[in-house]
C-alpha positions in Angstrom: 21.7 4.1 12.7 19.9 2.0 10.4 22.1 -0.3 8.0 22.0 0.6 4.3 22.3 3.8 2.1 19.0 5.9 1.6 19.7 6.7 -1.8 17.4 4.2 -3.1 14.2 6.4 -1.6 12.8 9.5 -3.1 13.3 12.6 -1.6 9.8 12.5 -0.7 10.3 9.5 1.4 13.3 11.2 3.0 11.7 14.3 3.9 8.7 11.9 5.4 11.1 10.1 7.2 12.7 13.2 8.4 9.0 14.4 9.5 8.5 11.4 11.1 11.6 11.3 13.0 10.8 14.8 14.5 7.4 13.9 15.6 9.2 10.9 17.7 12.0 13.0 18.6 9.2 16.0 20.3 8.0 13.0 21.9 11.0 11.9 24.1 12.2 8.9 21.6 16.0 9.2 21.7 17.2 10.0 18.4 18.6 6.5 17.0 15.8 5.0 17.9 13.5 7.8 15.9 15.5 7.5 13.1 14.9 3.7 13.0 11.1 3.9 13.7 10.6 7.1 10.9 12.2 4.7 8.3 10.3 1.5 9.0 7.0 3.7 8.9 8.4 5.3 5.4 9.0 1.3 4.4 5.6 0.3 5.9 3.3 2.9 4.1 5.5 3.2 0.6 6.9 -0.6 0.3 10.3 1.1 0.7 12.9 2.4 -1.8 12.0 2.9 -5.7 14.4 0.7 -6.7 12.0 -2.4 -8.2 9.1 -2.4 -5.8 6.5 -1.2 -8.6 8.0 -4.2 -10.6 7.3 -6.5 -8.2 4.1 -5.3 -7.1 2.7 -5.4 -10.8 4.3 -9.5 -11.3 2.5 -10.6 -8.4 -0.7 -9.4 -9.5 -0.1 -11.1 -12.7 0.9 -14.4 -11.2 -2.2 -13.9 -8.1 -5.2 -16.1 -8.1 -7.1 -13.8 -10.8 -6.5 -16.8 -13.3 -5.5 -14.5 -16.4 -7.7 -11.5 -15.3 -7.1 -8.5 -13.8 -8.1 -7.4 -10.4 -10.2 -4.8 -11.2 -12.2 -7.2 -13.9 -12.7 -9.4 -11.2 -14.0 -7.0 -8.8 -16.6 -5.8 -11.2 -17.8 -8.8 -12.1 -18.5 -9.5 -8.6 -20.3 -6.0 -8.4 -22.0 -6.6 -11.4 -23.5 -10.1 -10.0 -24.2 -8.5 -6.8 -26.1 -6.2 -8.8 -28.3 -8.1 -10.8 -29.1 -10.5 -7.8 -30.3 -7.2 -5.9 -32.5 -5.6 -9.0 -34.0 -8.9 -9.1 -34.8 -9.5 -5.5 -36.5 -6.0 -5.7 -38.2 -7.0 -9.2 -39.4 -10.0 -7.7 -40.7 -8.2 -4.3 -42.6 -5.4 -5.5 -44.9 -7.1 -7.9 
């Protein structure tokens, strides 16, 4: 069994990890081994327990290489330059 107490997850990780662990189980997996894969899977696809992960996830978008702005401000400025270099490519093409 895996090392640790579960009561850090939500119960909708459990029951995922539960789900998970069945599907390996109908598949011949023996049953530690199941149990180990459904919670690295629950871990993989939610970044694990609730404890502080949405804490951490938020700081290091704060320290990342956005240089004081967000990531969504920089991703629209990069659709917005995108943008104008298309409309005036066409501009300049259909004269």
């Amino acid at each position: 069994m895996p090392r640790g107490s579960k009561s850090a997850y939500t119960a909708k990780q459990q029951r995922m990890a539960e789900h998970i662990e069945e599907s390996y189980e109908s598949r011949g997996v023996p049953e530690d081994e199941a149990e180990r894969r459904a919670w690295a899977t629950v871990n993989k696809e939610t970044g694990g327990g609730r404890a502080t992960a949405e804490g951490r996830h938020r700081a290091d978008e704060r320290i990342g290489a956005g240089h004081g702005k967000s990531a969504s401000s920089a991703e629209h400025e990069k659709r917005s330059a995108a943008a104008k270099k298309g409309w005036e490519t066409r501009r300049r093409r259909h004269r």
